[in-house]
C-alpha positions in Angstrom: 74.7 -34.5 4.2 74.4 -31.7 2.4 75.6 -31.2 -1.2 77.3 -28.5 -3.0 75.4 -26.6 -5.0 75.4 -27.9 -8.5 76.0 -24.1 -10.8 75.1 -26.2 -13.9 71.6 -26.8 -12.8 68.6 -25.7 -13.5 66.2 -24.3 -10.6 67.3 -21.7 -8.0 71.4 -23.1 -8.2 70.8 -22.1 -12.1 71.0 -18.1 -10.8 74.9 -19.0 -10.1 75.9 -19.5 -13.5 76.5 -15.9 -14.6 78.5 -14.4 -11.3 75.8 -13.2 -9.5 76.3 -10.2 -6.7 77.0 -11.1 -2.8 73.4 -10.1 -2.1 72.1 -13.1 -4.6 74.9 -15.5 -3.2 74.1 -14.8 0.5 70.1 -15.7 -0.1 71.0 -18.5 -2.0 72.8 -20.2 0.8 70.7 -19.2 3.9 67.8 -20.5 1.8 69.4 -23.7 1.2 70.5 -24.0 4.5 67.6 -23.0 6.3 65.5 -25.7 4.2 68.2 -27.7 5.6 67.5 -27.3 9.0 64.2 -26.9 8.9 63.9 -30.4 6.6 66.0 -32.3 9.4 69.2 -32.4 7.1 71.0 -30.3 9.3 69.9 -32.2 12.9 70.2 -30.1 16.4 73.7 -30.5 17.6 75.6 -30.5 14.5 78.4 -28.4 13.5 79.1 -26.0 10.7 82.1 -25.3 9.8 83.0 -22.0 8.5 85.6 -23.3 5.9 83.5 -26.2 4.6 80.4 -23.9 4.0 82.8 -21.5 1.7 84.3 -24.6 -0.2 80.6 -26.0 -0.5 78.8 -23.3 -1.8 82.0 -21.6 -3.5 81.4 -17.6 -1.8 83.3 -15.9 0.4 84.0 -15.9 4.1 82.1 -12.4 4.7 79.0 -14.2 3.0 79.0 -17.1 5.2 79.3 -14.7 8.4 75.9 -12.7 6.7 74.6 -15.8 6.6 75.2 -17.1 9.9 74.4 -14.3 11.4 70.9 -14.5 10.0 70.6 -17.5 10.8 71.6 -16.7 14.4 68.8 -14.0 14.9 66.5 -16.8 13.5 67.2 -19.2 16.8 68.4 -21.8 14.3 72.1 -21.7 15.5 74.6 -20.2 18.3 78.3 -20.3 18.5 80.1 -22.4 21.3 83.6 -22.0 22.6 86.1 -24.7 21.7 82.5 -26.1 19.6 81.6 -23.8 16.9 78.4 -23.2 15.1 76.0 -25.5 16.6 72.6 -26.4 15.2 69.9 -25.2 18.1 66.6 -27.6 18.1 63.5 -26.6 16.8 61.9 -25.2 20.4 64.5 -22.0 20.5 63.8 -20.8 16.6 61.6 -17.9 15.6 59.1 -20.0 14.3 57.0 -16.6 13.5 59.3 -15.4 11.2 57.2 -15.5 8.0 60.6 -17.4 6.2 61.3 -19.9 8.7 57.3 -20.8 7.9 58.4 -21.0 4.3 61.0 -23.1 4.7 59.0 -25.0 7.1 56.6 -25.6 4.5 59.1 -26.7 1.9 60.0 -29.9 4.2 58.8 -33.7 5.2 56.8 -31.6 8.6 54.8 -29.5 6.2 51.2 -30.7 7.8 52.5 -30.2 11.3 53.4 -26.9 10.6 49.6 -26.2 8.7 48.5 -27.3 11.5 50.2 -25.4 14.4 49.7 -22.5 12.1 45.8 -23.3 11.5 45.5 -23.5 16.1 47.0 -20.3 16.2 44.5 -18.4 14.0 42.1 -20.4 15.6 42.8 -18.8 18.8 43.1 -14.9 17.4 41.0 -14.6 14.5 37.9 -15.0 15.9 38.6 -12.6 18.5 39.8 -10.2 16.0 36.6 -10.0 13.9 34.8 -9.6 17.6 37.0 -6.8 18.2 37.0 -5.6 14.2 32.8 -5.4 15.1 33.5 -2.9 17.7 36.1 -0.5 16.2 35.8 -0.6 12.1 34.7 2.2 10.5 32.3 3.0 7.6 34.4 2.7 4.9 36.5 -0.2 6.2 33.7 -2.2 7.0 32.5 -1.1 3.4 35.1 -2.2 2.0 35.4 -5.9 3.4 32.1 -6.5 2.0 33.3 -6.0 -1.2 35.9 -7.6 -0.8 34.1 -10.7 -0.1 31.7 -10.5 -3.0 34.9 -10.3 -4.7 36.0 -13.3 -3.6 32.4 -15.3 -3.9 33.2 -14.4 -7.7 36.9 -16.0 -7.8 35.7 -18.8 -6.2 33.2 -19.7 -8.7 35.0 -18.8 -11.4 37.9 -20.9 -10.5 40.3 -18.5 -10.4 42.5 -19.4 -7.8 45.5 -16.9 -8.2 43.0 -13.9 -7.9 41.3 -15.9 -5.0 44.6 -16.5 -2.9 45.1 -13.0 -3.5 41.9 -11.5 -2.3 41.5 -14.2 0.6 45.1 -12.9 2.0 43.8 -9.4 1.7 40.5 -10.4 3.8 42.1 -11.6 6.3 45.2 -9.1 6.7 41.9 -6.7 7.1 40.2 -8.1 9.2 43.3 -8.4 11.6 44.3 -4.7 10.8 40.5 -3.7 11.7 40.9 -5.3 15.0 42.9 -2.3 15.9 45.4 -5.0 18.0 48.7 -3.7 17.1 50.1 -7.7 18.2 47.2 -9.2 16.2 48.5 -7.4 13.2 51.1 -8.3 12.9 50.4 -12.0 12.2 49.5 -10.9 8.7 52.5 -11.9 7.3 52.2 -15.4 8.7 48.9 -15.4 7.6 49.8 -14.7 3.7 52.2 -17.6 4.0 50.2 -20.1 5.7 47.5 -19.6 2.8 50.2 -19.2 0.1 51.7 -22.7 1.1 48.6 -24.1 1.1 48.1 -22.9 -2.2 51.2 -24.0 -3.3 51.3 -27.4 -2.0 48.0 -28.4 -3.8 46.3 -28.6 0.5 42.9 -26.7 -0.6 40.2 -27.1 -3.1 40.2 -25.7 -6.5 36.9 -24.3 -6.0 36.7 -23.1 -2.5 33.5 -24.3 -1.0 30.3 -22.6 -1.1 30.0 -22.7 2.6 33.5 -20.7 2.8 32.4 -18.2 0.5 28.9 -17.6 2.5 31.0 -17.4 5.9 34.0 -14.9 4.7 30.7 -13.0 3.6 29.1 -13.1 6.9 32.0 -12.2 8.5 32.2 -9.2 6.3 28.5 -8.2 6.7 28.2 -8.9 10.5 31.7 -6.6 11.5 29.5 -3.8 9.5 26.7 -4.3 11.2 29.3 -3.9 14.5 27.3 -7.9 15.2 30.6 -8.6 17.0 29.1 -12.2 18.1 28.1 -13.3 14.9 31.6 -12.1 13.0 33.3 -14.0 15.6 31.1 -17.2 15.1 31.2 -17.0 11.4 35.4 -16.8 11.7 35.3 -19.6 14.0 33.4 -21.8 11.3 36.0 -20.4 8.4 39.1 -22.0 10.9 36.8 -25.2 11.4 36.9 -25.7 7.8 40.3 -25.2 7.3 41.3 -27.7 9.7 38.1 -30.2 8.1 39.8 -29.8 4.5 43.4 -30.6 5.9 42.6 -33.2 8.3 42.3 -36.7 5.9 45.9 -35.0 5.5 47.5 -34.6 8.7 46.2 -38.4 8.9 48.1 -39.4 6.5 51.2 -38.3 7.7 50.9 -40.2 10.9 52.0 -37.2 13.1 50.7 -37.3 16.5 48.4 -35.2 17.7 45.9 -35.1 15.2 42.9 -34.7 17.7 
């Protein structure tokens, strides 16, 4: 069940405790309802009730609707006849919606989630630096070279904040280079697959010299338009990412680790 939100303390219920605006209320409660759901406190099938959520949480009607209604657009819930709002399972949400992957990330099915995520740039990445080989230009190929010395010299130096930074950026170029309008727009889901993995303590404090070597090879092969070899190289980077996470996912006991 889940409990009202404590105003008193500290962490992100500690922003109530000088009268916030609506705008601050409303992302309060879809965030801590959509944790909910996604953490399997809030099961498919359940109801919310519209009075209980304003009691609970201590904001208006109109606030609840806002939220519901996001919500709603999300796939997490729909609105039955004689029902109410129901809780709708997992298969009909929007799970590319870069904060339903946050919230995803937050909960007890974190390494499932890493790993559907980790598949899925399996599958387009690779084929993204082929295609990046074929229709980069001078300066953009220039560019993310740089860009990967840049992150060769995070790496060794242990400076992970500058190196989750500039690995986002490699990537969310190498997809925009692809010229795929659809690939580009996995950027965002991207960012927060590395930024939870960040968070969450799933990848080394020093990146691995291998991973350095292969963002670079990426780099330097989509210059040389070597749309093989970029591909190759991007494949290895995915293989490593699910090598680093998978004494992980084991540990979880999830099915389908294989």
């Amino acid at each position: 069940m889940l409990q009202r939100v404590d105003r008193s303390s500290s962490g992100v219920a500690a922003v109530q405790k000088k009268a916030p605006a609506e705008a601050g209320l409303h992302a309060q409660v879809l965030d801590h309802l959509g944790t909910a759901i996604c953490g399997g406190q809030l099961t498919p099938g359940s109801v919310l009730n519209i009075d209980e959520l304003v009691d609970r949480y201590g904001v208006s009607r109109s606030v609840v609707r806002e939220v519901l209604r996001v919500l709603a657009a999300m796939g997490f819930i729909e609105t039955r006849r004689r029902v109410g709002v129901m809780i709708r399972p997992t298969r009909d949400w929007n799970v590319f919606d870069p904060q339903v992957i946050r919230w995803r990330l937050a909960s007890e099915g974190r390494m499932a989630q890493m790993r559907s995520i980790t598949e899925l740039r399996t599958a387009v990445e690779p084929h993204a630096a082929w295609l990046a080989a074929r229709r980069v230009d001078h300066d953009e190929a220039s560019d993310l070279v740089g860009l990967a010395a840049k992150m060769w010299a995070a790496g060794k130096a242990g400076d992970e904040e500058r190196f989750l930074h500039l690995d986002i950026e490699f990537h969310r170029r190498v997809l925009a280079a692809s010229g795929n309008e659809m690939f580009v727009k996995l950027q965002d889901l991207v960012a927060e697959v590395l930024t939870g993995r960040h968070h969450y303590d799933l990848m080394p404090h020093y990146p691995h010299e291998q991973a350095l070597q292969l963002h670079a090879d990426v780099a330097q092969a989509i210059q040389r338009r070597d749309g093989d070899r970029a591909r190759a190289a991007m494949v290895q980077i995915m293989e490593q990412a699910f090598g680093e996470m998978k004494s992980m996912w084991e540990q979880t006991g999830e099915p389908g680790q294989g």
